[in-house]
N, C-alpha and C positions, 0 to 999 in steps of 0.2 A: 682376865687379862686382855686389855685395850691391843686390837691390830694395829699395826704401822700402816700410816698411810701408803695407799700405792704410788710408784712413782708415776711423773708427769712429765709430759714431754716435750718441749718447747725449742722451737727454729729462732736462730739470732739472725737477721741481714742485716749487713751494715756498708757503708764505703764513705771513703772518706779521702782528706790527702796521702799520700803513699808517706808513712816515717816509719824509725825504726820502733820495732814493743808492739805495735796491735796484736800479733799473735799471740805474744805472751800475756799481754793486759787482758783480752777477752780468756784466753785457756786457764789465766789463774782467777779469775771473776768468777768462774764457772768451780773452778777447782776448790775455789773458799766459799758456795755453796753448797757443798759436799755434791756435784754433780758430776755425772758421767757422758766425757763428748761420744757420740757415737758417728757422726759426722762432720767430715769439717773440709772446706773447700776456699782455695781464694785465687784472686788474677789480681797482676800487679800489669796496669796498662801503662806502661814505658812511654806512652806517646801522649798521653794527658796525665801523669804522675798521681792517677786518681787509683787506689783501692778497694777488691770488695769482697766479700767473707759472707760464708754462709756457716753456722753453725747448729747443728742439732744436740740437742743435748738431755739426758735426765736427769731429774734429782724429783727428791720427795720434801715434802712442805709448804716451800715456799710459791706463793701464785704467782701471776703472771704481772697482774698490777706492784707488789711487791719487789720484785725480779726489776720491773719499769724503774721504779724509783732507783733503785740500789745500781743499776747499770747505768744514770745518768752520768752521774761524777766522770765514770770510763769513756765513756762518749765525747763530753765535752772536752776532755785534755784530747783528742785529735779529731774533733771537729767532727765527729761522724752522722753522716743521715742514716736514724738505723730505724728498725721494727723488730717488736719481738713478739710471738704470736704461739699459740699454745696448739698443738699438731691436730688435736680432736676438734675443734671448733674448723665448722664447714663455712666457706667461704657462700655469703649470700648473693646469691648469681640471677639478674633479672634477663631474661631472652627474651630478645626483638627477632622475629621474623616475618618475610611477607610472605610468597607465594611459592615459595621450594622449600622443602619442609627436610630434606636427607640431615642438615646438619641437626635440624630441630631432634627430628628422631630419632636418631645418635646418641645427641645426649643427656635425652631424657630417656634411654637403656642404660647409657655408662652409667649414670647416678644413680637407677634404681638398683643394677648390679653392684653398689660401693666403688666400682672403678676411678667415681670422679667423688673426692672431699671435698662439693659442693651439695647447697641447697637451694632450692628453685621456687622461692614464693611466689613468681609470676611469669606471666609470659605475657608481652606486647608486642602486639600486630597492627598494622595500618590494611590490613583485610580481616576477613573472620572463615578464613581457609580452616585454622587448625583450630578453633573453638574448642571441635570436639575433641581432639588429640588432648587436650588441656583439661578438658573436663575428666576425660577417661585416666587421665595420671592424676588427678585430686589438683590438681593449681589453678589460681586465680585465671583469669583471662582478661585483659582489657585491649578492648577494640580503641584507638588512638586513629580513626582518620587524620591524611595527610593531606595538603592541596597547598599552590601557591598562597593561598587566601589565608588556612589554617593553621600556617607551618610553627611560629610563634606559641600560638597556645596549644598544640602537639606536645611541642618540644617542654612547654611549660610544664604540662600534665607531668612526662613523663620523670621529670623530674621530682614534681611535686611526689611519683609512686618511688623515684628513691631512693628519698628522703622515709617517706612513711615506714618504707619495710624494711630500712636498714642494711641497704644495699650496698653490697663491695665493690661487686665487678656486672659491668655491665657487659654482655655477648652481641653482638649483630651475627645472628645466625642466618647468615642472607638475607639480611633487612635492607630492602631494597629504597633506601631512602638519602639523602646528602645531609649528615646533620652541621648545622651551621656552626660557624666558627666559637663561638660563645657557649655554644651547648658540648662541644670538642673541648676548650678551655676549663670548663668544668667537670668532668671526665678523665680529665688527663691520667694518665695508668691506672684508670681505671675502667675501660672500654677495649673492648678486643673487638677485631671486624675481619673476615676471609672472604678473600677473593681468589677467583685463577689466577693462576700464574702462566705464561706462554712463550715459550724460543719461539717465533716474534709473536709480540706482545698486540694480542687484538683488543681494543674495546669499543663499548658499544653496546647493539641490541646481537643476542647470538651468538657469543666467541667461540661459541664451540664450533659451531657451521661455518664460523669464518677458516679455525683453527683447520676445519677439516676438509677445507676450499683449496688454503695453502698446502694441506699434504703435512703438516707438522709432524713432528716423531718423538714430541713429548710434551706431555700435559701435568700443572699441577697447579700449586694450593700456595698460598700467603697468608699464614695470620700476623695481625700485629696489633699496636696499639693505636687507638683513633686519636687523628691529629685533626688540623686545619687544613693540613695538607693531603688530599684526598688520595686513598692508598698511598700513603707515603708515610707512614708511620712506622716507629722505632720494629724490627721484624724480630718475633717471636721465635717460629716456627715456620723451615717451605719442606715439600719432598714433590718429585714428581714422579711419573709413571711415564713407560714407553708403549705407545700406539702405532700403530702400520696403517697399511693402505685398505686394510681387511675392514677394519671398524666407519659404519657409516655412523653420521652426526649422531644419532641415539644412542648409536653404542660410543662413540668417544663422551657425549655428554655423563653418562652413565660412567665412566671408566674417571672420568674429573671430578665428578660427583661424589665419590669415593673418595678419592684423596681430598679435597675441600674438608671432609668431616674427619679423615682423620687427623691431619693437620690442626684444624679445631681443637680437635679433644686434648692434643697432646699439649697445645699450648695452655688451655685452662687447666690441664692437670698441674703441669710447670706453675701455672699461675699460684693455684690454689693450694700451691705443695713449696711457696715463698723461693721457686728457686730461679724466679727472673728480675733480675737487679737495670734499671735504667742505667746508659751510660751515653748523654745527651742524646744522639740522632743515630744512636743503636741499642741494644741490650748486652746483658752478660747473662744468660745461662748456665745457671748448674747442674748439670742433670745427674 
């Protein structure tokens, strides 16, 4: 006697204009697949009458391409931008960094502990600081020099790698580089970039030393999506941390450092776990 397939488990996102039945159109779509929601989340933005809905849901048989077809008709009758994405497929995650490596090594621990439902075919650097770090977890390594002179066929490569490895999302794990407007344009949600964050806000070479010139009494982290607009992208994820007059420059850098990564992870987890919805020139999290 033939086993039943196991069930499968699949996240819906969707937004669209705000009308009446989305809930009921996606809950009975799910319910006349013989599936079971096991989550289900939505924000009704009053102030752009725009919609969005996060659904997790099981059932047994039917795949994901399948599910695609059959959900389209629903879609179309309210116009919705949606994704539907199967929970066990790791999101293929390409990390850029230069020459600080804390987020780097973060989250190549979270992923190797299952923490993070990505997979990491490469890691790109404009140094060859972390070569070995790359070699020693099994991943590709491409060294991508940068210069005024280079920046074009950089930015070309890195594209060109992708494309080739089928990449989702791309990381600036402290990639210390300006990617240009065109290479942002293609990217678009799909690049994440963390910086500090500062009650006042230094940049520059040093923010920490500046941060800790001023005597500030809190430090922290920004992840978001890469725009044109530099740190100015739709914000994912912030948290900060409180410092005193105790901590000199190494230990507040140390103390930022920290939160920069976790800030990071949490955002790619969000990411890679479909529960951050664009909503123009911010997001909608579900956590």
């Amino acid at each position: 006697m033939s086993q039943p397939s196991p069930d499968v488990e699949y996240v819906l996102t969707l937004t669209c204009p705000e009308a009446p039945g989305i809930v009921f159109a996606v809950s009975r779509f799910v319910m006349e697949h013989g599936g079971n929601i096991s989550a289900s989340q939505q924000f009704d933005d009053r102030l752009t009458d725009r919609f969005f809905m996060r659904v997790q849901f099981r059932l047994e048989g039917a795949g994901a391409e399948q599910l695609r077809r059959e959900f389209a008709p629903v879609a179309q009758q309210f116009a919705m931008v949606w994704q539907l994405h199967d929970v066990r497929t790791p999101t293929r995650t390409l990390l850029m960094v230069s020459r600080f490596g804390h987020c780097l090594n973060d989250l190549l621990f979270r992923t190797s502990t299952g923490a993070l439902n990505i997979e990491i075919p490469a890691i790109v650097s404009n140094h060859r600081d972390f070569e070995g770090v790359a070699e020693a977890n099994g991943i590709a390594f491409h060294h991508v020099p940068v210069t005024a002179d280079t920046k074009p066929e950089a930015e070309a490569r890195l594209l060109e790698l992708v494309d080739e490895l089928d990449i989702d999302l791309v990381v600036l794990a402290r990639y210390m580089q300006v990617l240009s407007d065109e290479l942002c344009g293609k990217l678009e949600g799909r690049a994440i970039n963390i910086h500090h964050s500062f009650l006042p806000s230094f940049k520059g070479a040093k923010p920490y030393h500046q941060a800790h010139a001023r005597g500030v009494k809190l430090v922290g982290a920004t992840a978001h999506y890469v725009t044109a607009d530099l740190d100015e992208g739709p914000i994912i994820e912030q948290d900060v941390v409180r410092v005193d007059h105790s901590l000199d420059p190494a230990a507040m850098t140390a103390a930022g450092r920290d939160v920069e990564a976790q800030v990071l992870s949490r955002a790619i987890r969000w990411h890679s776990e479909h529960r951050v919805l664009l909503d123009r020139t911010h997001t909608v999290v579900f956590r």
